[in-house]
N, C-alpha and C positions, 0 to 999 in steps of 0.2 A: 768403497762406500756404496751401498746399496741403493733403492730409488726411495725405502722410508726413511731415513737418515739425510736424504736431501732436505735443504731448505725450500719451501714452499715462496714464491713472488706472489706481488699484490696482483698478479694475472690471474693467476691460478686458485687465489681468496676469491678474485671477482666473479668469476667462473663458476665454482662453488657454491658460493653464494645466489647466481643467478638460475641455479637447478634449483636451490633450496624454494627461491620464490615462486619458479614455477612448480615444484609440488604443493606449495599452497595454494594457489591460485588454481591445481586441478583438486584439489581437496584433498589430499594426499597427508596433509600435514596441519594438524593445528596451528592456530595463534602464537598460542604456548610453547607449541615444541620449535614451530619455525624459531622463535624468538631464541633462544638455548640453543640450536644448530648454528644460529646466524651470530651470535657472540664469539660461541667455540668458534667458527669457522677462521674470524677476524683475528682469536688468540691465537691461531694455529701457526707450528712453526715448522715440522717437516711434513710432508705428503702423508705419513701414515697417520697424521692427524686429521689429514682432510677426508682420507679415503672411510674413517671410520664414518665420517658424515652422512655418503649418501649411501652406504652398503645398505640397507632395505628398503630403498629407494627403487622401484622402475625404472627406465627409464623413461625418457616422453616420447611419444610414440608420432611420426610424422604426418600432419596434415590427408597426407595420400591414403594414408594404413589405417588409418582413423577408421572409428566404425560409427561415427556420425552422420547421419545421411540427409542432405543437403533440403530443405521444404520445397515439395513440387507442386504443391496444394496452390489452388489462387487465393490470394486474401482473400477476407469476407467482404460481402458488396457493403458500401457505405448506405447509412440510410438517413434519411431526412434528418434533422432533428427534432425533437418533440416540441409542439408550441407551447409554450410556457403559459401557466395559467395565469389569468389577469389579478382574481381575487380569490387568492387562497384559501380567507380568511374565512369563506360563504360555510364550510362543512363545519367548521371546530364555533363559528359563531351561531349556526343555527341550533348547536347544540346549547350553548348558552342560552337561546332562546327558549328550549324546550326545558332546560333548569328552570326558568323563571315561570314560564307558565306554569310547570307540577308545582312550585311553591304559592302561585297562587290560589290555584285550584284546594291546594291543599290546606292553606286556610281560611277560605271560603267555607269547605267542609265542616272545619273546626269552628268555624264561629255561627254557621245554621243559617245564614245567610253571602246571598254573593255579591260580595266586595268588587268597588272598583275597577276594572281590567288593567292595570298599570303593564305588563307585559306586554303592550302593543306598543308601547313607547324605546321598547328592545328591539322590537320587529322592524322600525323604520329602515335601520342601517341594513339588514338584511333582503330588503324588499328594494329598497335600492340596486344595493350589491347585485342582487339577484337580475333584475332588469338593465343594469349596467353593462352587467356581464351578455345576457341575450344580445342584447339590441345595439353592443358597441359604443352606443351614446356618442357616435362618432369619431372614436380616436382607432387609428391602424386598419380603417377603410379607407 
């Protein structure tokens, strides 16, 4: 009896098996095909079932022989972190403000005479904001 006609132990499945893992694991093998190797593998019942396995297969090549070349580089230096803005809301709100004023302006125009100023009443939060932000008002000095 030959060595393909031997029956195959769950040693020799497990073994098999653990090449097939690591051809995926180096990319070697898809999802798809590992899955279909890794079935066959477990139905396998002499050697020349298993051997068809890993026949286009590489082998894995050892840590030493490897041509992977170790980073000599230093990390990159740490840097501060950025201080977080207080009031974000000052740039995307001022432009709200400058909406409301072209709309007044704009019917101002339209009606020949000039209305009201109600767009100052949009302005407070931002003139706040605005001085809050400079001068700290206190908090995180």
């Amino acid at each position: 009896m030959g060595r393909e006609e031997m029956r195959a132990g769950d040693g020799d499945r497990k073994a098999v098996a653990e090449q097939l893992k690591t051809a995926l694991d180096e990319g070697r093998l898809d999802l798809h095909e590992y899955d279909e190797r890794l079935q066959r593998t477990y139905a396998a019942k002499t050697y020349r079932d298993l051997d068809g396995l890993l026949d286009d297969l590489p082998g894995t090549i050892p840590v030493q022989r490897s041509q992977v070349e170790p980073a000599t580089s230093a990390p990159p230096p740490v840097t501060a972190p950025a201080k977080p803005n207080p009031t974000p809301w000052l740039g995307p709100y001022a432009g709200v403000v400058l909406v409301c004023t072209l709309i007044w302006l704009v019917t101002s125009i339209a009606s020949g005479e000039l209305l009201y100023f109600w767009p100052v009443w949009t302005m407070i939060p931002l003139i706040l904001g605005f001085f809050g932000q400079r001068y700290g008002g206190g908090r995180g000095r």
